[in-house]
C-alpha positions in Angstrom: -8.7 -21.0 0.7 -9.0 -20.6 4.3 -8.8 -25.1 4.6 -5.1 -24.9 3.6 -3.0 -23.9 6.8 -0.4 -22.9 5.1 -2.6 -19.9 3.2 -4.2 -19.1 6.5 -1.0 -18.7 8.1 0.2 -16.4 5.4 -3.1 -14.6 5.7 -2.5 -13.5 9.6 0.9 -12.6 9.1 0.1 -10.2 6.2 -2.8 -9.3 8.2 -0.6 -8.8 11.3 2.2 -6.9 9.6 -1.2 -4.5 7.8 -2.5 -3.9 11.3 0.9 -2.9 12.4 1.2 -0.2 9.5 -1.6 1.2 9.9 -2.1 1.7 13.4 1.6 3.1 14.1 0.7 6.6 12.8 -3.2 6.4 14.5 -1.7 5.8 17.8 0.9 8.5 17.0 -2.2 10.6 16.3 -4.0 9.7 19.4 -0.6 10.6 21.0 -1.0 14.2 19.8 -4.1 14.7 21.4 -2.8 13.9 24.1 0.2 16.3 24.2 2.3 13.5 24.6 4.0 14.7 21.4 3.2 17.9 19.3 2.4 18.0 15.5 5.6 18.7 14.2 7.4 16.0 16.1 4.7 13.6 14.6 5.7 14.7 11.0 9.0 13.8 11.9 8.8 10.5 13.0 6.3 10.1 10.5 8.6 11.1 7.3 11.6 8.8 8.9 9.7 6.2 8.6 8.8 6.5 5.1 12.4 7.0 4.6 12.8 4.0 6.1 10.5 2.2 3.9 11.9 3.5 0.6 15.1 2.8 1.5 14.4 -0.8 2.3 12.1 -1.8 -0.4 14.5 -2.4 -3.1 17.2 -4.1 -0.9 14.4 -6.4 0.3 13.3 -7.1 -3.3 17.0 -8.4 -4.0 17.5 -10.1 -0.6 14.1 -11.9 -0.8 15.3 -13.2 -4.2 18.7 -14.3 -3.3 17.8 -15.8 -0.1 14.7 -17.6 1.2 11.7 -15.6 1.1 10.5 -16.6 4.8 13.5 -15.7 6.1 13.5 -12.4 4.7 9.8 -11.7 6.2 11.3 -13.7 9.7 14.0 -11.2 10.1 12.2 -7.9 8.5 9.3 -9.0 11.4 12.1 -9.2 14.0 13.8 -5.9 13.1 10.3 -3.9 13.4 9.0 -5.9 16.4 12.5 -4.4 18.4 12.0 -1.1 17.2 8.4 -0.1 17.8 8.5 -0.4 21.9 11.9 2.4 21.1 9.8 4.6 19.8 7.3 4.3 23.3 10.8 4.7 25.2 11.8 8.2 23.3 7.8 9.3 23.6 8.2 12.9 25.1 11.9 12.6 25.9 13.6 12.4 22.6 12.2 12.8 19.0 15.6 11.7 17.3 15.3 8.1 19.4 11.6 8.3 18.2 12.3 8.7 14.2 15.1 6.6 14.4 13.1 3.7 15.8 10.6 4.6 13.4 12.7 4.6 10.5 13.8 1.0 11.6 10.1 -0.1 11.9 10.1 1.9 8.2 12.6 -0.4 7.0 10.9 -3.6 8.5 7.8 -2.6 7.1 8.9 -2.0 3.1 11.2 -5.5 3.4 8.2 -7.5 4.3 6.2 -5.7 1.0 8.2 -7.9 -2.0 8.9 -11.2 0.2 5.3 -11.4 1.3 4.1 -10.8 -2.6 6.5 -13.4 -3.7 5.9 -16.0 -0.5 2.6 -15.6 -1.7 3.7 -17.0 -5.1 5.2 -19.9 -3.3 2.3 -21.2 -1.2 -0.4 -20.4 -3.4 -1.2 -22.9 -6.5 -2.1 -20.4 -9.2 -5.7 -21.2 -10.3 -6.3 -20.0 -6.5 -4.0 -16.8 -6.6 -6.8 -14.3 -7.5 -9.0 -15.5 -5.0 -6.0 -15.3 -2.3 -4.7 -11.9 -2.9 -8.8 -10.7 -2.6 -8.9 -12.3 0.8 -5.2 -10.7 1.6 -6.6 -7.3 0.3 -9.8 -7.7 2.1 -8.3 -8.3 5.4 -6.2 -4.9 5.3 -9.7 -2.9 4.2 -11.8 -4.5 7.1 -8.9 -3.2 9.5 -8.9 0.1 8.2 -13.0 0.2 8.8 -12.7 -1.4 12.1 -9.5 -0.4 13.8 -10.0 3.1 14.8 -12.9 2.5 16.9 -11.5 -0.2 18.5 -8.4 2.0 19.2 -9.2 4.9 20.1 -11.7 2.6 22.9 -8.3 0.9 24.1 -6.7 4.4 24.3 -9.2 5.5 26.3 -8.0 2.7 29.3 -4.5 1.9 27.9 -1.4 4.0 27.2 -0.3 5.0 24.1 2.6 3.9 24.8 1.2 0.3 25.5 -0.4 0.5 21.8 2.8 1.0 20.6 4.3 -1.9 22.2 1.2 -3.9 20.9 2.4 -2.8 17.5 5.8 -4.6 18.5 4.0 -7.9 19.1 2.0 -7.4 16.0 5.3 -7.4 13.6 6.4 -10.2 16.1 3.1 -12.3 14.5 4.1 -11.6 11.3 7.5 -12.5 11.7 6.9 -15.9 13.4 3.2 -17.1 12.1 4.0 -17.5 8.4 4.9 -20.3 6.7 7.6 -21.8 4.8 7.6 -21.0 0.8 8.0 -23.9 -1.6 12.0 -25.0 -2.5 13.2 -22.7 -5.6 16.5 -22.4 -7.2 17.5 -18.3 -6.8 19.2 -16.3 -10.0 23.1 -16.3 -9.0 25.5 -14.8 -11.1 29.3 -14.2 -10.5 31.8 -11.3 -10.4 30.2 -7.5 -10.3 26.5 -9.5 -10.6 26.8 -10.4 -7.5 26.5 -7.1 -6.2 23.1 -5.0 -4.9 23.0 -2.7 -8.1 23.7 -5.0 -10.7 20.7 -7.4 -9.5 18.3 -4.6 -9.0 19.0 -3.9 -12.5 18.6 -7.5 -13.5 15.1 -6.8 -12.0 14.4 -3.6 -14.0 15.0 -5.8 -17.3 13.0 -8.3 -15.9 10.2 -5.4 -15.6 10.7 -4.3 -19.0 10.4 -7.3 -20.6 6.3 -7.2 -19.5 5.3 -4.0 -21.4 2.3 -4.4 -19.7 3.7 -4.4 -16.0 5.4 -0.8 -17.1 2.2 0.7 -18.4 0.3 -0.1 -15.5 2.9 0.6 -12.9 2.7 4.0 -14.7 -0.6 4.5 -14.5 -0.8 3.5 -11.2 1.8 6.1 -10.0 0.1 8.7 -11.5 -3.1 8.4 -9.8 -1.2 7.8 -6.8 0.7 10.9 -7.0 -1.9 13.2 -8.3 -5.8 11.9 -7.2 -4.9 10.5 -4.4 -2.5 13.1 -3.2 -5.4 16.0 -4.4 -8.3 14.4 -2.6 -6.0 13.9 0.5 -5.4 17.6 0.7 -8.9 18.8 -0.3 -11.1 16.8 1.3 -11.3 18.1 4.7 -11.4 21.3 3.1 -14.3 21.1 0.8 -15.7 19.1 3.5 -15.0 22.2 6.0 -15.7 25.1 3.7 -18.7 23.8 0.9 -20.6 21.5 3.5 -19.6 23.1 6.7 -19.2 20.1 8.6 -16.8 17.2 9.3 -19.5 14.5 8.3 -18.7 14.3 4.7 -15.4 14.0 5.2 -15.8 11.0 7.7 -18.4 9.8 5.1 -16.2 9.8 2.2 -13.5 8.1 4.0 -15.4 5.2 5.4 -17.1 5.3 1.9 -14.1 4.5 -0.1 -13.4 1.4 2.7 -16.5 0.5 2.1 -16.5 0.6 -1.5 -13.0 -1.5 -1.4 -14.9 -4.1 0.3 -17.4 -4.9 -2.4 -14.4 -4.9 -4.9 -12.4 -7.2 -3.0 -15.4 -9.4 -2.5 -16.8 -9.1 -6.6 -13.1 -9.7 -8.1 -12.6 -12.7 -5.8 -15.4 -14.5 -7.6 -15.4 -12.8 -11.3 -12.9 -12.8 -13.9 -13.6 -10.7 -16.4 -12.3 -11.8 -19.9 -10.1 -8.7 -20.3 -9.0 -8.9 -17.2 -6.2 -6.2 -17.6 -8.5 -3.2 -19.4 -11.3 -4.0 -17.0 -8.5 -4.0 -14.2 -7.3 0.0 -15.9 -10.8 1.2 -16.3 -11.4 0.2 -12.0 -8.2 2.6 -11.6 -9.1 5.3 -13.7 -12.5 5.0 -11.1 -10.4 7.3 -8.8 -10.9 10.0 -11.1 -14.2 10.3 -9.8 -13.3 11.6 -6.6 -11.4 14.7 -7.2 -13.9 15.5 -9.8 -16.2 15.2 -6.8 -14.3 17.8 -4.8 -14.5 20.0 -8.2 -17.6 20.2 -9.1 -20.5 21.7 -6.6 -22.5 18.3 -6.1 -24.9 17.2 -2.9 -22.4 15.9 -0.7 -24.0 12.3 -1.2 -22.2 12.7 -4.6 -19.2 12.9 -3.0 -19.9 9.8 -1.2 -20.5 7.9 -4.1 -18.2 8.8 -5.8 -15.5 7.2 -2.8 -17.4 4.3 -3.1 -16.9 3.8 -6.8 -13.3 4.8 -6.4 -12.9 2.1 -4.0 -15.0 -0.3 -5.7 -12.5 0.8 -8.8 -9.2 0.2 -6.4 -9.5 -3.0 -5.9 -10.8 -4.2 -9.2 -7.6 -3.2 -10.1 -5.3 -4.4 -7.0 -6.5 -7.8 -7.2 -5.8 -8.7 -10.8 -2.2 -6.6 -10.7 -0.9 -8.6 -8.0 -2.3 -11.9 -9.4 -0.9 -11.2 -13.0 2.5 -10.0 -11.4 3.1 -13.6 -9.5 1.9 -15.4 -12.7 3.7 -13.5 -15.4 7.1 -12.8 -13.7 10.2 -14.8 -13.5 10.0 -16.4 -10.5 13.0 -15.7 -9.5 12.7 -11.9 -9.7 9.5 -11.5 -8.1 10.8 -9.8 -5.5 12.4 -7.5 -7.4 9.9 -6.8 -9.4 7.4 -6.3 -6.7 9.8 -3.7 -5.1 9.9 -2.1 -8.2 6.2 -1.4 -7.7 6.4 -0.5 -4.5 9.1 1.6 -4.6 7.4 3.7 -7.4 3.7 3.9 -6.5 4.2 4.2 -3.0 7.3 6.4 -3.2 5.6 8.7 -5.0 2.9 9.3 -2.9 4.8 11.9 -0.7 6.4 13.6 -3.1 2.7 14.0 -5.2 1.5 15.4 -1.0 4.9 17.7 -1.4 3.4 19.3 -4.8 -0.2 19.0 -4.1 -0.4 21.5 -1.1 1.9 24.4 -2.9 0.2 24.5 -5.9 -3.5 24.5 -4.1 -2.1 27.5 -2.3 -0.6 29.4 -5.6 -3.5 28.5 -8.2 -6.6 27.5 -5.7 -7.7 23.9 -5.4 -10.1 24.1 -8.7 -7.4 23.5 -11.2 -5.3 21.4 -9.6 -8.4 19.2 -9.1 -9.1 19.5 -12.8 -6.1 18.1 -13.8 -5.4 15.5 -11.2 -9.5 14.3 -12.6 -7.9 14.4 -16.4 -4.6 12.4 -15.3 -6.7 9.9 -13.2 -9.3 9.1 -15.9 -6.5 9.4 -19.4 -3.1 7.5 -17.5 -5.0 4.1 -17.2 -6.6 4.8 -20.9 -3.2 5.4 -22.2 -2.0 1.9 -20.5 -4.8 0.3 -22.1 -3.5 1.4 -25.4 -0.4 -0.9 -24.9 -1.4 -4.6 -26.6 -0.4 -6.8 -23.9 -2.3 -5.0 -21.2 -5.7 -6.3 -22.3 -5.3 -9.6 -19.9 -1.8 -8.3 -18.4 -0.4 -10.8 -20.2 2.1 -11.7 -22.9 1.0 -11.4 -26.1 1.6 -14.4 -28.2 
């Protein structure tokens, strides 16, 4: 993969525009710490940028479908690459300048989402799609092992506020670096289709018409908004409270990296023959850590349990994306892949909402319980739709 320049060009923007993301609310962390801004103004800029995100995501989808997909990531680069120094400017003078900016950066961040998945589309033949979206994957897991280290060792002789200016030139190499998509003709339509709404919506039909894609998505917003938002809220405090110490906590983080590694690496080389149910039963692998947290287990169960839900991520990450650029219209890929987005990532903070509140009102054992059951039956009840054996059409 890495012998065609084009794919390794695509590869460091993604990369670029991942190490971006993920370091903006590190640094912002680091940034805390240093009293350079307090907790609550960090949850602020924090939740403007998500807005940002959301509100982008879908726009992008129809943009990146009307309009050349390059040119979408170019200027959704661009936008983000301006705003990130802004938010060093308002640092400790203005919080509203600070979640503005970061909204912006927000906004750059969930337009590049569905025009990189469909670029990816473009420059990739598809016999070598599965193999490319592991090495895309891969990329953002070894920067979430590595990164921290390295910057919290460059906050330690830089400024914050320089990181967050590095973030600018980050988005400014994923802006630039990529390359050009192959030639396509776009869905146009006339009158009121024209319009935003109407092509979103020509998107949802296109998602319905893959009963497969809808299960999935479902089951995958589930776990999302349940396990993943349960384990994020419990975690530290079964790490605090059961093993009274911080270790298993960073243990079970760096496990689940870890375990997303190996998955990234064993689905880049295997295709399994049902590629879809074996894709499910990897997601329904999450289930493994809140049940984890439940039950009182050695905390090198807990461990292994974040590796096999990471292991479990990916084998289901990898084929999802790969099925998604081979099944859908072309020319709604976008769309479609904002669709996902939109859902399983958008749901995230509302599942973090809920979580905490009810862990207060009926303790952390129930709520575990069930976010286990939904993990483990959501991607069994997917698998129970025909065509989500190989994510494919049945015919």
């Amino acid at each position: 993969m890495f012998r065609s320049l084009s794919f390794l060009r695509l590869w460091t923007g993604t990369t670029a525009s991942g190490v971006a993301t993920w370091s903006l609310p590190f640094i912002l962390g680091l940034a805390v710490l240093e009293r350079s801004v307090t907790a609550v103004e960090l949850g602020i800029v924090l939740a403007a940028r998500t807005a940002g995100f959301l509100a982008a995501v879908p726009v992008a989808g129809v943009l990146a479908d009307r309009h050349d997909r390059r040119r979408v990531v170019l200027w959704a680069g661009l936008v983000a690459a301006l705003a990130a120094p802004v938010i060093a400017l308002g640092m400790g003078r203005s919080v509203v300048v600070m979640a503005m900016a970061a909204a912006v950066v927000g906004a750059g961040q969930g337009a590049c989402r569905p025009a990189f998945q469909a670029l990816t589309a473009e420059v990739v033949a598809e016999h070598q799609r599965q193999q490319a979206n592991a090495a895309l994957t891969l990329s953002v897991r070894v920067t979430t092992l590595v990164a921290p280290g390295l910057t919290a060792l460059l906050a330690v002789v830089v400024d914050t506020r320089v990181l967050l200016i590095a973030t600018g030139v980050l988005w400014l190499g994923a802006a630039l670096i990529p390359p050009a998509g192959a030639g396509r003709t776009p869905i146009t339509t006339d009158g009121a289709g024209t319009r935003f709404t109407a092509d979103f919506l020509d998107g949802i039909r296109e998602a319905r018409r893959h009963p497969w894609f809808l299960a999935g998505l479902g089951a995958l917003t589930a776990v999302i908004a349940t396990g993943y938002s349960a384990t994020g809220v419990v975690l530290p405090l079964v790490s605090r409270d059961r093993y009274g110490t911080e270790a298993v906590l960073a243990a079970a983080l760096t496990a689940y990296t870890l375990g997303a590694l190996v998955g990234a690496v064993l689905v880049a080389r295997w295709t399994p023959r049902a590629q879809g149910w074996t894709a499910l039963a990897g997601l329904a692998c999450y289930g493994f850590a809140p049940l984890s947290l439940l039950l009182p287990v050695p905390a090198v169960v807990v461990v292994a349990a974040y590796v096999l839900a990471g292991v479990g991520i990916e084998l289901f990450n990898v084929p999802w994306f790969t099925a998604t650029q081979r099944e859908v219209d072309p020319r709604m890929l976008a769309r479609v892949s904002s669709l996902d987005f939109l859902l399983s990532y958008g749901l995230a903070p509302v599942g973090l909402a809920l979580i905490a509140p009810a862990i207060s009102h009926f303790g952390p054992e129930p709520v575990l319980a069930i976010c286990a059951a939904i993990c483990f039956t959501a991607p069994a009840a997917a698998a129970l739709v025909p065509s989500s054996r190989d994510f494919r059409a049945v015919r």
